[in-house]
Each structure stands twice: as C-alpha cells, then as structure tokens.
ZASE-541476 format. One record per residue (C-alpha): residue number from 1; x, y, z. Coordinates in steps of 0.1 Angstrom, whole numbers, padded with zeros to 4 digits. Example, Ala and Ser with C-alpha at 12.3 -4.5 7.8 and 13.67 -1.06 7.14 Angstrom:
REM ZASE-541476
R   i    px    py    pz
R   1  0123 -0045  0078
R   2  0137 -0011  0071
***
This chain:
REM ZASE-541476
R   i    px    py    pz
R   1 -0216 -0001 -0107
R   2 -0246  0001 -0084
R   3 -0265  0037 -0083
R   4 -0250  0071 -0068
R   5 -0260  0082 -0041
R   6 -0284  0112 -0034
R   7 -0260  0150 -0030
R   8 -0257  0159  0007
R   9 -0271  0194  0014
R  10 -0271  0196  0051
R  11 -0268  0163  0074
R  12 -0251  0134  0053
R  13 -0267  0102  0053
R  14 -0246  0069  0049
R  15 -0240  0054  0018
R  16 -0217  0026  0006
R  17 -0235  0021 -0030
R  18 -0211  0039 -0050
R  19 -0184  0012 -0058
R  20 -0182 -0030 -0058
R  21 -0186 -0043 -0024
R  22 -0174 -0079 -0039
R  23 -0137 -0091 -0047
R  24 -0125 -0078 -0081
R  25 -0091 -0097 -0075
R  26 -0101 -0115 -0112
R  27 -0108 -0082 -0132
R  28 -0084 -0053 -0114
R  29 -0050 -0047 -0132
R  30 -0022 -0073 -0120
R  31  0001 -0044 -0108
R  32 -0022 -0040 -0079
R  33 -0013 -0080 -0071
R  34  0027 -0070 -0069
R  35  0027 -0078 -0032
R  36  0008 -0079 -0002
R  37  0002 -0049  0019
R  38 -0022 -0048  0046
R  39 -0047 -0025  0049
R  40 -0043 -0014  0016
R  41 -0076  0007  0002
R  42 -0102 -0014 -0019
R  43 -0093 -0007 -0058
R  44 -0133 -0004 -0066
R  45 -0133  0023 -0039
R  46 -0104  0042 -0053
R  47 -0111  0040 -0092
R  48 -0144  0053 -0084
R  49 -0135  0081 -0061
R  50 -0108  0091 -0084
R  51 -0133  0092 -0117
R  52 -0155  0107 -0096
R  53 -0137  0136 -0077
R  54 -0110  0148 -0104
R  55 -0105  0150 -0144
R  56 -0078  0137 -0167
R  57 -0047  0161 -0167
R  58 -0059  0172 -0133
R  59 -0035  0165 -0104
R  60 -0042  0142 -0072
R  61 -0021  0139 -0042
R  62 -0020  0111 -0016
R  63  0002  0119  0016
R  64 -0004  0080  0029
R  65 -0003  0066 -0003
R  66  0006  0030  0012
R  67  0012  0001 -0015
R  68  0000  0029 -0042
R  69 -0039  0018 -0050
R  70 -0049  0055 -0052
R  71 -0018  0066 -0076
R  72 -0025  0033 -0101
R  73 -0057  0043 -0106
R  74 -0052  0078 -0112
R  75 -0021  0076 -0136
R  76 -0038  0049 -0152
R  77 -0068  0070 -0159
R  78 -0044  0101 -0168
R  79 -0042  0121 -0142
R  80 -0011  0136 -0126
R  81  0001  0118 -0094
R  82  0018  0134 -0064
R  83  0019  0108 -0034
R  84  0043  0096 -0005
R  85  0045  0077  0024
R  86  0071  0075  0053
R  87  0073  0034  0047
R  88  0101  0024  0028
R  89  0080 -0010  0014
R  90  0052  0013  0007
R  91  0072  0038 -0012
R  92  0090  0009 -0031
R  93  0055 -0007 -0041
R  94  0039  0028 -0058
R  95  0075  0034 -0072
R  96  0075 -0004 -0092
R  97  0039  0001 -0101
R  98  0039  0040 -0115
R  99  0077  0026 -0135
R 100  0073 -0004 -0142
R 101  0086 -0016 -0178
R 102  0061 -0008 -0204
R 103  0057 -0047 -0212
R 104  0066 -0083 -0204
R 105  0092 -0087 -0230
R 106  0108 -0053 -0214
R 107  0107 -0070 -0179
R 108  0118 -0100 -0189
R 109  0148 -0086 -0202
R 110  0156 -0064 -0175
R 111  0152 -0098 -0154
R 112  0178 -0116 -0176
R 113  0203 -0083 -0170
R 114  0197 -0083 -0135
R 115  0205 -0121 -0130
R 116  0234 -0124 -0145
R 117  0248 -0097 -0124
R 118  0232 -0114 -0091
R 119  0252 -0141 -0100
R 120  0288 -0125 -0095
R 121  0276 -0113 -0070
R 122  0266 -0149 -0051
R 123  0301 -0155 -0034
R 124  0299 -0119 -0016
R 125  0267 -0134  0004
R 126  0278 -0141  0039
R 127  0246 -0156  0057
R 128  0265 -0153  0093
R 129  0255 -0118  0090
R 130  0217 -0120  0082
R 131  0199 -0123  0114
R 132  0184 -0155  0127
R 133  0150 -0147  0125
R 134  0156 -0139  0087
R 135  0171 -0175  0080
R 136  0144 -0198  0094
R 137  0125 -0184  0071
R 138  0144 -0199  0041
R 139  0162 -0225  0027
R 140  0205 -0216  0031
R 141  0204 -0217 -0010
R 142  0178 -0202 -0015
R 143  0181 -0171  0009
R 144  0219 -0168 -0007
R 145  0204 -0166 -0042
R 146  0173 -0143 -0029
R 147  0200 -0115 -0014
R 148  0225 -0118 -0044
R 149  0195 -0107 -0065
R 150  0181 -0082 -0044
R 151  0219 -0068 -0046
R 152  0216 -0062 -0079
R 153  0180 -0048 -0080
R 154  0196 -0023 -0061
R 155  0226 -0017 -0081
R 156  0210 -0012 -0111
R 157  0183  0009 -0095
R 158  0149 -0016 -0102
R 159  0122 -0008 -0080
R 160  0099 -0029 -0102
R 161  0119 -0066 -0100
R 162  0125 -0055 -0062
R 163  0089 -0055 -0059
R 164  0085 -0091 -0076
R 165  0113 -0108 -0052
R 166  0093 -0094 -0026
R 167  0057 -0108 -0043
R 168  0074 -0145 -0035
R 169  0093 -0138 -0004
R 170  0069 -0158  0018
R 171  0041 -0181  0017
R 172  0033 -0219  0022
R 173  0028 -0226 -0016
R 174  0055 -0240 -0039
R 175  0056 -0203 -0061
R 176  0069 -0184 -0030
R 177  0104 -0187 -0023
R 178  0099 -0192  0017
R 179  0092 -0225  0042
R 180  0058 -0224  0047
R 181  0045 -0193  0064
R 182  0017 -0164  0064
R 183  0010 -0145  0032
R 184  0008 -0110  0049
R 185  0019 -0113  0086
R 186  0050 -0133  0084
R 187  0053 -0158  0110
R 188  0063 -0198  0099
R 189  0037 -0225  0103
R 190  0056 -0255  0105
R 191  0032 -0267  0128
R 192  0004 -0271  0104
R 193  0033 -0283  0079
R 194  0057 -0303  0096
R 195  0092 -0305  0078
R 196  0091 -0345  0078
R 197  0057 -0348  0061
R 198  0060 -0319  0039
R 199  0100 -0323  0033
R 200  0090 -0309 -0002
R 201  0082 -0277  0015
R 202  0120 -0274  0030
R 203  0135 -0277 -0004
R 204  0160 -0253 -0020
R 205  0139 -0232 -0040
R 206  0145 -0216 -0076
R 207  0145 -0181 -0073
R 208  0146 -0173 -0113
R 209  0117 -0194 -0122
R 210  0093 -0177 -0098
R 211  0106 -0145 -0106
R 212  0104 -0157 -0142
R 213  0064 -0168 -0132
R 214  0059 -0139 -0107
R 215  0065 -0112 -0143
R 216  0043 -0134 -0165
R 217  0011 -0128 -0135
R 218  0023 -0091 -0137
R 219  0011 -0086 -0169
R 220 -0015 -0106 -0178
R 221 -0040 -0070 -0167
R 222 -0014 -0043 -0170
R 223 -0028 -0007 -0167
R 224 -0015  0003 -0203
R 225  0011  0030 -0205
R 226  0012  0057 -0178
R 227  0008  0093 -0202
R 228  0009  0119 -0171
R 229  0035  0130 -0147
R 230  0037  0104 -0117
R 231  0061  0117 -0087
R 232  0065  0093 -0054
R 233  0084  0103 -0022
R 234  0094  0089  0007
R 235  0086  0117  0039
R 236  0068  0122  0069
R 237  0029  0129  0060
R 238  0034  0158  0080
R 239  0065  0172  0056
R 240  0042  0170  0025
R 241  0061  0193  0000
R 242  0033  0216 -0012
R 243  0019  0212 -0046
R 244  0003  0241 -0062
R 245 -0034  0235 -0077
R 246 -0041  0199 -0065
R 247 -0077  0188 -0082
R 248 -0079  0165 -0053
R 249 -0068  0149 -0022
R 250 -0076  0106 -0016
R 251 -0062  0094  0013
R 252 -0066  0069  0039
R 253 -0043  0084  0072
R 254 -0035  0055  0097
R 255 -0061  0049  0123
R 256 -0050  0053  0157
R 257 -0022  0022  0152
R 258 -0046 -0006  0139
R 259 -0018 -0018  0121
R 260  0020 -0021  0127
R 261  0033 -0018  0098
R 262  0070 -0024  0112
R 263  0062 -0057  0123
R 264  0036 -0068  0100
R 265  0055 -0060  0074
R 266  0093 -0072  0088
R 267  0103 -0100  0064
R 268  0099 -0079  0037
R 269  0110 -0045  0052
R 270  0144 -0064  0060
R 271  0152 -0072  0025
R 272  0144 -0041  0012
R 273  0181 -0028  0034
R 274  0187 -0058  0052
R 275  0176 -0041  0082
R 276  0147 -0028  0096
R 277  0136  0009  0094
R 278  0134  0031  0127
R 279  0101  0032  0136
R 280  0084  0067  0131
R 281  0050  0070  0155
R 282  0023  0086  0133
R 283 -0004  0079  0165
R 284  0014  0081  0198
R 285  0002  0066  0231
R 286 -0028  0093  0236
R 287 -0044  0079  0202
R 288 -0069  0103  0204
R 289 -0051  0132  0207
R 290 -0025  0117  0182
R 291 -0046  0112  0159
R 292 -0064  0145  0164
R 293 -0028  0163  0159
R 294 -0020  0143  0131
R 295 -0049  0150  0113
R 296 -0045  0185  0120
R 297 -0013  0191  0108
R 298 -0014  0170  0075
R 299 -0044  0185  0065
R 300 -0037  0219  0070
R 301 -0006  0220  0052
R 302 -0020  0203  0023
R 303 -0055  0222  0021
R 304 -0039  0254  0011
R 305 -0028  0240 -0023
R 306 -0060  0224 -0032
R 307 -0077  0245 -0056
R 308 -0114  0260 -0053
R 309 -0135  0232 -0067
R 310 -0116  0209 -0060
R 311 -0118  0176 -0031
R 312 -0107  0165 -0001
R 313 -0115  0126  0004
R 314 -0102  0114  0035
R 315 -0109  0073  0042
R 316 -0107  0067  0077
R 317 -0115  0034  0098
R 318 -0135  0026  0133
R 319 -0107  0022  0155
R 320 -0110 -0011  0173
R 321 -0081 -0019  0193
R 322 -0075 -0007  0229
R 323 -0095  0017  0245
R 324 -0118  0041  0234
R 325 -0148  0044  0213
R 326 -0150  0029  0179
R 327 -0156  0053  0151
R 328 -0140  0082  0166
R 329 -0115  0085  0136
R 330 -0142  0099  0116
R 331 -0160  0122  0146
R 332 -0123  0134  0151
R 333 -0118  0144  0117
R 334 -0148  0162  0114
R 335 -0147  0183  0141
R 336 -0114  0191  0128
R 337 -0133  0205  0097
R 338 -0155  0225  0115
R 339 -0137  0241  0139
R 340 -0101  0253  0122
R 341 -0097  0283  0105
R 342 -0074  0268  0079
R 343 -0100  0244  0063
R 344 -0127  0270  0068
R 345 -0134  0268  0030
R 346 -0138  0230  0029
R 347 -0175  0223  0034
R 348 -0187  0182  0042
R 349 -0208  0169  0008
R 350 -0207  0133  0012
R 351 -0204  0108  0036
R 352 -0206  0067  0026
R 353 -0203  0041  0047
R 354 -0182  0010  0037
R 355 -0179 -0025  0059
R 356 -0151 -0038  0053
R 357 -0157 -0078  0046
R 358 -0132 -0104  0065
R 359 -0109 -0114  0038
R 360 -0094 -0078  0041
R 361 -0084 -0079  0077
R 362 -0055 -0098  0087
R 363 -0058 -0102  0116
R 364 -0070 -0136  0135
R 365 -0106 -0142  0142
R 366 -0108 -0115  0118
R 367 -0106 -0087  0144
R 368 -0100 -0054  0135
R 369 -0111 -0022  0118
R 370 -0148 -0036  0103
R 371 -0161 -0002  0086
R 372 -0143  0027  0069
R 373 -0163  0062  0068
R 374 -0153  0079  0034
R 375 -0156  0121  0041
R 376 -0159  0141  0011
R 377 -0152  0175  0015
R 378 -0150  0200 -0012
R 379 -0137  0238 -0014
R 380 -0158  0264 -0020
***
C-alpha cells in the first residue's frame, strides 16, 4: 500500500494514495466475484477505509450498501455490520456473501439438496408466462431448468445459490447459461455472434454444471468465517432504522441517477421474483435539489447514532450525465456539512481524490462518472 496521506487541519488537499489504484480481481476474496453489479465501490478502497476508520468488534453501517463491498470487508476483518439498500438484487448479493456456507463441501451439498428439489419442480414451469423479453435471452431448456431452480432457492430460503444462478445468468461465454449477451448491461449481441456461425452459442445449456463450476470459483479466496454480528435489510436509505453507537459510516449514496439500476440490472432483477421491482426515485428530475434532499435526510438521521470519535465516509462521484456541473455531488454534500445544525459536530479531515479507470464504467465509450471524491468526516 502506497503512503498515507498528510492529516487535513484546515483546507483538504486531494489525495488518492491511500489504497491500489490497479485491478486486484486476482488477489480480492472470490465472494466479491458472485455477480456483477455496476458501480459497485473499489474493494482496495473499502478494505482500506474500513481498517482505517473503525476497530474489530466496532460496528459499521452502510445505508447504500449495493452488491455488499463495504459489509465483506468489514465482517471479514471482524467488525459488526449494519447495512441495507432499497434494491432487491443488491440486498440479495450482501445477504449470500455475509451467509454464505462456511465451505465448498457445505455449498456443494446444499447444491445437491436444492437440485433435486428443482427437479419436481420442472413440470410446474410454464414458459407462456415469462415475458418475451426474458426468453430471447435463453435457450427454452435451459430457461425451464434455470426457473425450476431458482424455485427452489426460494423455497428453501438460499440467498447464497440464488446469487450463483444469477453469477451465470448472462454472458457470451460457454460458463454462462445465456445466448450471447453483455456481462453487466443485459442486452443480446447476436450481431457480433450470429446464431448460424456460432450455433454452439444457441445450445441448451447445463445449468448444474455451471452452478457446479460457478461454487468451485466461489471458494477458491473465501473470506474465512464471519465471527461478528452481520445484519442486512432491504429499506429506503431514508428509513434507516437507527443503530445506537455506530464506530463508522462508509457509503457511496447514488449520484444524481448515473446509473439505472432498474434497467441495468433487469435480467437479473426479473429472476430474482419473476418481475421487476417498482422503481423507487432516490434523485428525482431536479437532480440537484434531489440529491441535496437526499443527502440531507439520510445523513441526518443516521449522524445522531454515530458515536463521538467516530466517522462519517461518504464516496460520492462527478455527476456526468445531463445538465449541470460535474462534481457538484461532492460541493453539495459539503455544504450540507457546514451549514445544518444536525451534523454540526461532524468536522471535514480528509478529502482523496480517486479516478475511476475505464474498466469500471459500463457504459459505452466509457462515459460516465470518471472520479469519485471520498469525504471524511469525523465527530468531535
């Protein structure tokens, strides 16, 4: 790990030193490799900010905790986790990462269990009422063998094998159960493979030996057994249940609708209910404003609980789409800071800078949010 940067007293100065600005996809634990999520927080950034803002036993909270990068590092490195988000895929990915079984021979098992019963419950699947767009995704098979499963991941209550069918829902390579499409977004690309010169690509896939595969990748880094209390909820940032004496707060609130997280995350989403969730608008049409608000009232709710010492790290990203200045996410939520009475008692000690390379952003040309401002605030 490169060198720390130098304590702000009075004006912070930009610094982006503090964690691995390269991929760490060969040496993070698997568990963060479950499934995609865009957007997702860089693990480097969040181990470090973890080991750096809180102690073992102590508890950290994360109101937008997305596919869960915060709360793995934290209950892997034994602190107490307390983290939600209002996305059901979101909530689903923390949930089989924080409960996952405590080692392949245990998931493997629990695969075998939940199999068989996917398989008396094959004849039930009726594809005349999963929607089109669903089904050009997939071979007929395959999809029928896909939603039997997920039926009994449900069933029998298994956020963690949920989470590998949905690892394999969709790609272009032979591993993924899907014709050949995106990785994140999900959109086919049967132009690029066209079903008469890749006909191997429109195959009926085997659904248990990916999942089969899919466990063995899980563990070949696992994070080692969770020892401290791990809680994950699915609610509105903004109906955070208060937890008393929070060490510290790491979270990275949407920024002013860069991402759709509906659509971007559809395929997925579906499966999860077989249908997609009502949309809940965290930044409205005024993203400003929105954002401002939002801010505003997640903040305040939480602050009150954080106790004195302790930090408040909030990750927040130039907004790039539409109108508007870039980088006002982090001028907004300063002068939030500053000016309301109920996080009087927070006072700004850090400020880094982190540019956020191309291989994170999914969107084409590689447009989008291109560097995050990390505010560290602590209470006096």
């Amino acid at each position: 790990m490169a060198q720390r940067p130098v304590q702000v007293r009075s004006r912070p100065t930009p610094d982006r030193n503090i964690w691995s600005s390269g991929s760490t996809v060969k040496s993070d634990w698997t568990f963060h490799q479950l499934a995609p999520y865009i957007g997702r927080m860089k693990t480097s950034m969040a181990r470090s900010l973890v080991l750096h803002h809180s102690r073992s036993g102590e508890i950290v909270v994360d109101p937008f905790c997305g596919c869960g990068v915060v709360a793995v590092e934290a209950a892997a490195h034994d602190r107490q986790v307390v983290v939600g988000d209002w996305n059901p895929y979101a909530v689903l990915l923390t949930r089989a990462k924080l409960f996952a079984p405590a080692n392949e021979d245990l998931a493997k098992r629990r695969l075998h269990r939940a199999w068989k019963l996917s398989r008396r419950l094959l004849a039930r699947q009726d594809l005349r009422t999963v929607p089109v767009w669903v089904r050009r995704f997939f071979h007929p098979e395959t999809l029928r063998s896909a939603l039997a499963f997920r039926d009994a991941c449900v069933r029998m209550e298994d956020d963690f094998l949920l989470g590998c069918l949905l690892g394999i829902l969709h790609h272009q390579r032979p591993g993924f159960l899907s014709y050949p499409s995106s990785h994140l977004v999900p959109y086919l690309r049967d132009r690029k493979f066209p079903r008469k010169q890749f006909a191997k690509l429109y195959e009926e896939r085997d659904v248990l030996v990916r999942l089969r595969a899919k466990i063995q990748r899980m563990y070949r880094r696992p994070p080692g057994r969770y020892r401290s209390r791990r809680r994950v909820l699915q609610v509105d940032a903004r109906q955070f249940p208060r937890t008393r004496h929070v060490s510290t707060v790491i979270t990275s609130p949407p920024y002013m609708n860069e991402l759709d997280y509906v659509r971007d995350n559809r395929l997925r989403l579906w499966f999860i209910k077989r249908a997609l969730p009502e949309g809940i608008e965290l930044v409205g049409r005024n993203r400003e404003s929105a954002f401002r608000e939002l801010m505003r009232s997640v903040c305040t709710r939480i602050a009150p609980n954080v106790k004195r010492g302790g930090s408040f790290v909030l990750v927040v990203g130039d907004a790039t789409r539409g109108g508007g200045r870039t980088g006002r996410t982090a001028t907004i939520t300063r002068e939030l800071f500053e000016s309301d009475a109920a996080l009087a008692a927070f006072r700004l000690e850090k400020i880094y800078k982190d540019k956020i390379p191309n291989i994170r952003r999914s969107r084409r040309e590689c447009a989008g949010t291109k560097v995050e401002t990390i505010l560290v605030y602590r209470k006096r």
